[in-house]
C-alpha positions in Angstrom: 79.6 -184.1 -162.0 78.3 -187.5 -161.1 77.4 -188.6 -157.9 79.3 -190.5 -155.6 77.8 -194.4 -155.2 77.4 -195.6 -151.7 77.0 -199.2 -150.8 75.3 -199.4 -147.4 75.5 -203.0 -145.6 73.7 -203.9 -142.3 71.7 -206.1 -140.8 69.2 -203.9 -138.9 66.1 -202.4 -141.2 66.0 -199.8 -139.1 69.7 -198.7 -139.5 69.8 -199.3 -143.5 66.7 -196.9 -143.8 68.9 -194.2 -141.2 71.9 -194.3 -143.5 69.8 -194.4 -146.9 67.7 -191.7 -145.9 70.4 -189.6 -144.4 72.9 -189.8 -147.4 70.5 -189.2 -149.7 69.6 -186.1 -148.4 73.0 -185.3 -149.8 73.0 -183.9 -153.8 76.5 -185.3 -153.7 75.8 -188.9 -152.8 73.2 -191.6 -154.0 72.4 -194.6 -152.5 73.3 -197.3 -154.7 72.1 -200.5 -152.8 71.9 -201.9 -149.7 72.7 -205.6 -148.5 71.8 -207.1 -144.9 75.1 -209.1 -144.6 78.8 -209.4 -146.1 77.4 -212.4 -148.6 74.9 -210.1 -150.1 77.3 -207.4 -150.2 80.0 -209.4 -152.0 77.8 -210.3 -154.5 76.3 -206.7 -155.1 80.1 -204.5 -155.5 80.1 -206.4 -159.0 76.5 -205.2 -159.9 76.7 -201.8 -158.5 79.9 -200.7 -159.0 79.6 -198.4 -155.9 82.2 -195.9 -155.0 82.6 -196.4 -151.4 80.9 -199.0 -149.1 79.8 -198.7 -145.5 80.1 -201.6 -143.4 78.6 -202.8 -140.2 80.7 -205.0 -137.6 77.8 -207.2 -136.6 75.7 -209.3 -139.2 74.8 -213.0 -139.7 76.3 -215.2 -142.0 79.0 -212.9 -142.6 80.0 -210.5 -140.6 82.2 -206.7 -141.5 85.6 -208.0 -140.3 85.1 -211.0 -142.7 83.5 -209.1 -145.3 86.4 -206.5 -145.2 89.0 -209.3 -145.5 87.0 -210.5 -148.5 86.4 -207.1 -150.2 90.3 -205.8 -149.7 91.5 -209.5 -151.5 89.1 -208.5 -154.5 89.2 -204.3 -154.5 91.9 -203.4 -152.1 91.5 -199.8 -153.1 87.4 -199.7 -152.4 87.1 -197.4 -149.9 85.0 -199.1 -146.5 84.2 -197.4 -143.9 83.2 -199.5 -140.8 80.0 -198.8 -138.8 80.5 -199.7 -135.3 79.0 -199.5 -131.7 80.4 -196.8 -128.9 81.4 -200.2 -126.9 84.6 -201.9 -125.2 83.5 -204.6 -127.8 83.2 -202.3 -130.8 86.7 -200.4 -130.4 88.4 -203.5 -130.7 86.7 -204.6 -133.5 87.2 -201.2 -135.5 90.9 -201.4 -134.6 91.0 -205.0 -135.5 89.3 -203.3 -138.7 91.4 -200.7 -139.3 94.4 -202.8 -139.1 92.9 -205.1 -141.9 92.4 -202.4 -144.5 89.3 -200.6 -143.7 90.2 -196.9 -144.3 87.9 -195.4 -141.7 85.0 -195.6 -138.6 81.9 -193.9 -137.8 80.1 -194.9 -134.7 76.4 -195.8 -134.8 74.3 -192.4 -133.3 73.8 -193.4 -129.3 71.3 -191.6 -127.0 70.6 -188.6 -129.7 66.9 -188.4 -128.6 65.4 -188.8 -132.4 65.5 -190.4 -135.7 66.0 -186.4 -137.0 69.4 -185.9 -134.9 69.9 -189.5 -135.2 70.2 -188.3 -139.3 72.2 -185.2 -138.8 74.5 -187.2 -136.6 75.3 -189.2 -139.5 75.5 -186.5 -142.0 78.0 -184.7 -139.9 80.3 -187.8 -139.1 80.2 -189.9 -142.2 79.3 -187.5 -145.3 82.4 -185.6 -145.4 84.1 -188.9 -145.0 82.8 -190.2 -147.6 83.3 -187.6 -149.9 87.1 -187.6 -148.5 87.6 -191.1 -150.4 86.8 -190.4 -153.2 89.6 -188.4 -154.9 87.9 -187.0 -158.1 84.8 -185.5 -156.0 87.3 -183.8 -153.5 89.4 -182.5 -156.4 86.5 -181.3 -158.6 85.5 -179.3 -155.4 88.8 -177.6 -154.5 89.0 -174.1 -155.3 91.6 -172.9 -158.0 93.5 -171.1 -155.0 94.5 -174.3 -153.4 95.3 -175.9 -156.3 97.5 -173.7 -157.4 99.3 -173.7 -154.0 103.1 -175.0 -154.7 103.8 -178.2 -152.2 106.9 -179.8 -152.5 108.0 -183.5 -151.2 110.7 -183.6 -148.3 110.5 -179.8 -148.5 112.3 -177.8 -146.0 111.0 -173.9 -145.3 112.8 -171.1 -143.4 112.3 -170.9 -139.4 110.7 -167.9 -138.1 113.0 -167.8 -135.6 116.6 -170.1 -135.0 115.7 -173.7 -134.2 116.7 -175.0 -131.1 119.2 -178.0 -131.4 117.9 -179.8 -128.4 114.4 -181.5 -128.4 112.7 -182.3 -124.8 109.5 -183.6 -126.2 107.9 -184.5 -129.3 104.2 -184.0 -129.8 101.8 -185.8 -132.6 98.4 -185.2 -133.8 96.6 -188.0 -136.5 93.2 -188.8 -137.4 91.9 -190.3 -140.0 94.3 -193.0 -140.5 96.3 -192.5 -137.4 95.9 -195.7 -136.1 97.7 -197.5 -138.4 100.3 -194.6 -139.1 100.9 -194.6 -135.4 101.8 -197.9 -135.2 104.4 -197.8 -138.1 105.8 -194.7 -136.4 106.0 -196.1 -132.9 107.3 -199.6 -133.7 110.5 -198.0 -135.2 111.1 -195.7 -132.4 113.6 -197.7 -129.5 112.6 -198.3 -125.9 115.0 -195.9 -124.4 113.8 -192.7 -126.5 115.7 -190.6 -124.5 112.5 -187.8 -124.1 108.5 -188.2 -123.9 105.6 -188.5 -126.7 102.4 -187.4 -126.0 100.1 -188.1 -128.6 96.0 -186.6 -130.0 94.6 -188.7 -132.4 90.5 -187.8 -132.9 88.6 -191.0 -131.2 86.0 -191.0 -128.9 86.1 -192.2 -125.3 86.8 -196.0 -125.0 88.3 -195.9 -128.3 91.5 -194.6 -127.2 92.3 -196.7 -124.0 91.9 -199.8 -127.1 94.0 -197.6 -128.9 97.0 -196.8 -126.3 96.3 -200.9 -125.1 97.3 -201.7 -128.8 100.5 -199.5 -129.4 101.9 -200.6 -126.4 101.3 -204.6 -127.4 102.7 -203.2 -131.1 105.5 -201.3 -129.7 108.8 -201.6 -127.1 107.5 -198.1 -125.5 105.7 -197.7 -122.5 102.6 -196.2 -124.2 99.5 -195.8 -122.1 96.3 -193.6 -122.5 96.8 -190.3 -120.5 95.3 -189.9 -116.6 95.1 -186.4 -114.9 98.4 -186.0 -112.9 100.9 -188.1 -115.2 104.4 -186.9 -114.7 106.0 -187.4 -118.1 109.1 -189.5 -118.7 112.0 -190.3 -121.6 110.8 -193.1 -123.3 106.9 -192.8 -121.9 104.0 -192.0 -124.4 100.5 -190.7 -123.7 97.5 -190.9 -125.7 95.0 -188.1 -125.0 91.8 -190.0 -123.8 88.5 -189.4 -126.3 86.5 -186.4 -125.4 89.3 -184.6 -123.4 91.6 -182.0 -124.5 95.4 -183.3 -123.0 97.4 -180.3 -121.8 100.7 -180.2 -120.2 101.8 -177.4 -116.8 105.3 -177.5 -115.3 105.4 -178.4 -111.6 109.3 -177.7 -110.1 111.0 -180.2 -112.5 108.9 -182.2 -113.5 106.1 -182.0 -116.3 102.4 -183.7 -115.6 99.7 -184.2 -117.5 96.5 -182.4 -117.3 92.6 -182.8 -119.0 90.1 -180.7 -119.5 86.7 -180.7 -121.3 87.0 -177.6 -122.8 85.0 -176.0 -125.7 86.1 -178.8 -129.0 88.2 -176.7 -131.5 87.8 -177.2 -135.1 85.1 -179.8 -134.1 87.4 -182.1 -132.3 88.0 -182.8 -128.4 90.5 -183.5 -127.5 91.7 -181.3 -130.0 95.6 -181.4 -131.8 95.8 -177.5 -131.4 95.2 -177.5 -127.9 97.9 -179.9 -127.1 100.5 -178.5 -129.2 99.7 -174.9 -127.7 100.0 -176.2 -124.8 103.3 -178.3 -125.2 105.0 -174.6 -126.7 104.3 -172.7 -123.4 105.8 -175.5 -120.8 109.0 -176.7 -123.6 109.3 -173.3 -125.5 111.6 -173.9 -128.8 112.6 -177.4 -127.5 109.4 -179.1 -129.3 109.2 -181.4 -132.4 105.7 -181.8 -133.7 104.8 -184.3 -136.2 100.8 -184.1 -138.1 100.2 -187.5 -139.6 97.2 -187.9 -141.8 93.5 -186.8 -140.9 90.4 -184.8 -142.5 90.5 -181.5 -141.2 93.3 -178.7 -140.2 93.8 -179.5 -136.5 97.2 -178.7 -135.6 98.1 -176.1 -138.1 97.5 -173.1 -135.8 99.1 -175.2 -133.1 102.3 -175.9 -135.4 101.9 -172.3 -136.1 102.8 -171.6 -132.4 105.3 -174.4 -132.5 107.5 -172.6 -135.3 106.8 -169.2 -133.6 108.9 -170.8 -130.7 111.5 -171.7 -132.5 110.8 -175.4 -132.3 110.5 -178.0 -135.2 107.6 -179.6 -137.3 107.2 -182.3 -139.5 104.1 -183.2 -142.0 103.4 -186.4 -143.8 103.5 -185.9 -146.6 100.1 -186.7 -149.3 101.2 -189.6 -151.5 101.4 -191.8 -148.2 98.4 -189.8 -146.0 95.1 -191.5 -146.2 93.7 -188.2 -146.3 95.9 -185.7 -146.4 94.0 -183.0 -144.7 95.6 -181.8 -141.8 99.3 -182.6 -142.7 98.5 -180.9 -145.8 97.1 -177.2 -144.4 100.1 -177.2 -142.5 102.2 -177.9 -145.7 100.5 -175.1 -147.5 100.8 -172.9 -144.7 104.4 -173.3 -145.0 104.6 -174.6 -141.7 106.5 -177.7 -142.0 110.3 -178.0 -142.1 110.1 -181.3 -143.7 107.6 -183.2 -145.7 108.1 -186.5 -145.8 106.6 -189.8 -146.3 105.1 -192.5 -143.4 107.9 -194.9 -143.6 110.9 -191.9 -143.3 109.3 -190.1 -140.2 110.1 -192.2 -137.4 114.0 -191.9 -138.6 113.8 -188.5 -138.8 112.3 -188.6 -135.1 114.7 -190.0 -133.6 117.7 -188.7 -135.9 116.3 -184.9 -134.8 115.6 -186.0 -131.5 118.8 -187.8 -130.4 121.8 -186.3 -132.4 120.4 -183.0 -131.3 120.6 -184.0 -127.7 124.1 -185.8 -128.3 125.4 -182.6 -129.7 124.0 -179.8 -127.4 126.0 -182.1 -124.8 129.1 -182.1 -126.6 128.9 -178.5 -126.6 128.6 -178.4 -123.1 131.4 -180.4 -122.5 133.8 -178.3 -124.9 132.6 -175.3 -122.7 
């Protein structure tokens, strides 16, 4: 199988040696050039013919955010990933990134100590991305088990125990990808969304409050990034803040948010599994999850809970996930009770959500 061609683009010396020498320590991956700004880079896809590129924010002449606009006019399916600083200044320009077509982010290794964890830094975080993109490496390297694994679109599988018809809150996990899929889920819900949303997508500190500061600019909710101590409201969403798992406890009445810095499951803090745990014990069967695309299987075990309880779980499905990793090990665990595509899932949020509540209070009234 041939290796997978990497085009690495920055304007540091220092930083186009990190990333060469640290991919090519990969048997997977070969470096196939390097370019020190967007120009350069432009002028080298044609020659090289690389498989994904990785791009840095800041250069002269041309920086990422033009070079991306650029690249996505002439290959809009090259994969980019952006390179960015752990800054106020750098989440806003991966967003703006992310927004523009780049498919995903890896921040630059900060206060590692050395140039050899500065390298496994960079293996851990942007190798298996890169490998992610690039569809005929990951499907060479799946095992004949999961291929053979029957997945169906807009499928609907048997509840472990009877649903619930009411929903009190509806929980979301996303990562790579999320961003974007957020926003086309969010913009479609309406202001008075009669319950709460709370809301893990994998991004570091910083990142998030840029994230939550976005949706809420993008959106008619009320969506902010979660603080210790929120009470929840109809209508209110939270974004679990980078590097903190968001939990939920039940105070009298009223539901409030809580943060820890608990051990990182499945590598991530805060972690989807830990919120959607958490959300089963305080709601019970009275939950709608939704797992939007990401690398990884965060938030099957918590949807495993979820079902458990009686409560209800949607997947994206693959042909619209940019990586359909985590929505798709809870597809295959036969988890989900629908599959279905980005633009059908806020519908199905709000159908689920608010003709359940409209008829568990008819029922009422006929009693």
């Amino acid at each position: 199988m041939r290796k997978i061609r990497v085009l690495v683009v920055d304007d540091s010396t220092v930083i186009r040696r990190l990333l060469s020498d640290s991919l090519a320590s990969d048997p997977a991956l070969e470096v196939a050039g390097t370019a020190a700004n967007g120009k350069i880079a432009l002028a080298k896809i044609t020659q090289i013919n690389p498989d994904v590129i990785t791009l840095d924010m800041e250069m002269p002449e041309m920086d990422g955010i033009t070079t991306l606009v650029e690249i996505r006019k002439l290959y809009p399916k090259l994969p980019v990933i952006m390179f960015s600083t752990l800054t106020q200044r750098g989440a806003e320009a991966t967003l703006d990134a992310l927004s523009k077509g780049a498919n995903d982010y890896v921040t630059k290794p900060a206060n590692v100590g050395s140039v050899t964890a500065a390298m496994q830094n960079v293996r851990n975080e942007l190798v298996p991305k890169i490998k992610a993109f690039c569809p005929w490496f990951a499907k060479a390297t799946v095992t004949p088990l999961q291929l053979r694994t029957p997945i169906l679109r807009n499928s609907i599988v048997t509840n472990r125990t009877p649903e619930s018809s009411r929903i009190d809150i509806v929980a979301i996990g996303s990562s790579t990808g999320g961003p974007n899929a957020l926003q086309a889920v969010l913009s479609k819900i309406p202001a008075d969304f009669p319950v709460p949303i709370v809301i893990v997508q994998h991004m570091p500190p910083i990142f998030t409050k840029h994230l939550a500061d976005r949706l809420h600019q993008l959106t008619s909710l009320n969506v902010g990034e979660a603080k210790r101590g929120d009470t929840l409201s109809p209508g209110g969403v939270w974004v679990a803040p980078g590097d903190h798992h968001m939990t939920l406890n039940r105070v009298g009445t009223t539901v409030r948010v809580d943060l820890n810095q608990g051990t990182p499951e499945n590598s991530c803090r805060p972690a989807v599994d830990a919120l959607f745990r958490s959300v089963t014990d305080v709601y019970g069967s009275n939950v709608l999850s939704v797992v939007l695309t990401g690398m990884g299987q965060d938030g099957a075990r918590g949807c495993e809970a979820i079902r458990n309880a009686g409560g209800r779980v949607f997947a994206q499905d693959e042909e619209t996930s940019v990586v359909w990793g985590m929505p798709g090990a809870v597809a295959q665990a036969g988890l989900a009770n629908k599959l279905l595509p980005l633009e059908k899932i806020a519908e199905e949020i709000v159908r689920e959500t608010v003709q359940g509540r409209r008829a568990r209070t008819l029922e009422k009234v006929g009693t």
